[in-house]
C-alpha positions in Angstrom: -1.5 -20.7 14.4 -3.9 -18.4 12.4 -3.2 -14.6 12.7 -6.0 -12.9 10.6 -4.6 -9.2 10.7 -2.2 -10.7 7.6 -3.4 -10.6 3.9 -2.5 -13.7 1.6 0.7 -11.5 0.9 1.5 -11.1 4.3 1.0 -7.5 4.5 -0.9 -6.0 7.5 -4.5 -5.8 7.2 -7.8 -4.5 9.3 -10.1 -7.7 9.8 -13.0 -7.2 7.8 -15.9 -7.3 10.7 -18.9 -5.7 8.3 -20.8 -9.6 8.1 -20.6 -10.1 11.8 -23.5 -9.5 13.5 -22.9 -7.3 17.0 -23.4 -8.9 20.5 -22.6 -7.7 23.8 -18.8 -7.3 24.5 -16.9 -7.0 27.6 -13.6 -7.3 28.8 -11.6 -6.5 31.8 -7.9 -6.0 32.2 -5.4 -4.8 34.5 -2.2 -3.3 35.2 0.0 -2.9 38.5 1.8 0.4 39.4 4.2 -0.2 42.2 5.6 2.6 44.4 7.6 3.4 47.8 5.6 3.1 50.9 5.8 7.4 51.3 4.3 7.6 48.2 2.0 4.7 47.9 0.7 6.2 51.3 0.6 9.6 49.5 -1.6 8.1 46.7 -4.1 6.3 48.8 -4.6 9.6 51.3 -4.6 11.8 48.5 -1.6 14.3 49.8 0.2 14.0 46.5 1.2 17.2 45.6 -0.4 17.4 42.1 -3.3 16.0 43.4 -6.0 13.5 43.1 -4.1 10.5 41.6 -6.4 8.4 41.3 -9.4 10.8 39.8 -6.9 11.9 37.4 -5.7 8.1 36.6 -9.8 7.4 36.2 -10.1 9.9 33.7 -7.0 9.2 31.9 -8.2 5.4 31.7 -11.4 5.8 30.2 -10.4 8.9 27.6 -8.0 6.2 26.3 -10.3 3.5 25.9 -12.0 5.9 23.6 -9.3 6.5 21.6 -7.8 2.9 21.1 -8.0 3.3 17.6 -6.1 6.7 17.4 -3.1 3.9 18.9 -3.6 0.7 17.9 -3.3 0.7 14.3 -5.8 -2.1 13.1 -8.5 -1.5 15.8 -11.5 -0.8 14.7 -13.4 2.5 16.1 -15.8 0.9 18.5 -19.0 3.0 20.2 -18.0 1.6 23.8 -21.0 1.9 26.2 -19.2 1.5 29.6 -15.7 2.0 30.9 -14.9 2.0 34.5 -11.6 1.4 36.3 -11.0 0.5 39.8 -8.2 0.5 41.9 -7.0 -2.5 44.4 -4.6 -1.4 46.6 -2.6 -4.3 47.9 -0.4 -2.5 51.5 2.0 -5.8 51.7 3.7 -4.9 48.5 2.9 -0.8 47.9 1.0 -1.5 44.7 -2.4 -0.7 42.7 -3.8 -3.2 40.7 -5.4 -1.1 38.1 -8.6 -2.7 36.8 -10.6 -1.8 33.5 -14.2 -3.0 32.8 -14.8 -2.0 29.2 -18.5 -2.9 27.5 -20.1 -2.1 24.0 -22.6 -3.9 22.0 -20.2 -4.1 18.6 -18.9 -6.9 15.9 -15.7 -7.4 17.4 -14.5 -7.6 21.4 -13.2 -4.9 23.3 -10.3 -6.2 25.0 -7.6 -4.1 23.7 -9.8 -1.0 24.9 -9.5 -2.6 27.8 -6.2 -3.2 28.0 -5.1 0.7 27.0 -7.4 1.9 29.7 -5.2 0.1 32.3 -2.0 0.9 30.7 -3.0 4.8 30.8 -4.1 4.7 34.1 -0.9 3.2 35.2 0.8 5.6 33.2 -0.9 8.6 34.9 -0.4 7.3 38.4 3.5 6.9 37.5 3.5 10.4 36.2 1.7 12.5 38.9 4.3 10.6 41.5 7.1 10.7 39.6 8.7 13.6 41.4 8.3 12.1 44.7 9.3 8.5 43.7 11.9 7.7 40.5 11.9 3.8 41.6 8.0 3.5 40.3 7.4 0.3 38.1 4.5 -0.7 36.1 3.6 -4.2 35.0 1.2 -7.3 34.3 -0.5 -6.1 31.8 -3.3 -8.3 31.0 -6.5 -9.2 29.6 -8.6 -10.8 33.3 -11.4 -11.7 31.4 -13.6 -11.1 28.0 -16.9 -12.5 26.9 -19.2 -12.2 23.7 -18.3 -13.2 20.4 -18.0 -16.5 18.7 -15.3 -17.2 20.6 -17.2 -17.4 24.2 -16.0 -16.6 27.7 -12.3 -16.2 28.5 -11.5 -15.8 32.2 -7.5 -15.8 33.4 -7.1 -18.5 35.5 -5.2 -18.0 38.7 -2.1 -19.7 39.5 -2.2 -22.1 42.6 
């Protein structure tokens, strides 16, 4: 296995990306925040106290695809084009799937924009209801699905 963020002396390295030409990149990627029923309830009526979750959880999301860099060390600055997240609510088992769409026309993909978008928004949601709720977990984290680059479409595939 290849890892290309390691020099021939095995210290850390930013991948050199300047001959790469740029296409279209996108990626999406989620995260699940998982609550009490009160609170999950709260969420989706917004009637939680500090207010609009799930606005606030947007914004958070796509500020910190921004500033991926600024927390991943060898991520390049990218000039990302779109960023959206969306929220699944699944009632069965009181959780929101958090979803990022991230795009940019760039020399390297934008999954780990992606995923930081998700795991902020998670983040967010579990601390504008943490004073209702101390039981809130978040989990699978993951990369859904990314496409542009050499190394073509990559699409999660879903267990049976």
């Amino acid at each position: 296995m290849v890892f290309n963020h390691f020099d021939e002396q095995g210290r850390a390295v930013m991948v050199n990306i300047t001959a790469k030409t740029p296409t279209l990149r996108s990626a999406v990627a989620s995260a699940r925040v998982f609550l009490n029923r009160e609170v999950f309830a709260a969420v989706l009526d917004g009637q939680v106290a500090k207010g609009d979750v799930l606005g606030v959880a947007r914004l958070a999301g796509i500020a910190a695809a921004k500033k991926t860099p600024d927390l991943i060390p060898l991520s390049h600055p990218l000039a990302l084009h779109h960023v959206a997240i969306d929220f699944v609510p699944d009632q069965d088992g009181c959780s929101l799937q958090i979803r990022s769409k991230v795009e940019a026309f760039e020399r390297t993909g934008v999954e780990m924009e992606a995923m930081v978008a998700a795991s902020v928004a998670a983040l967010t949601v579990y601390d504008m209801c943490k004073g209702a709720d101390k039981s809130i977990r978040i989990g699978d984290i993951e990369l859904l699905y990314k496409e542009g680059g050499k190394s073509g479409i990559y699409r999660k595939e879903v267990g049976p």
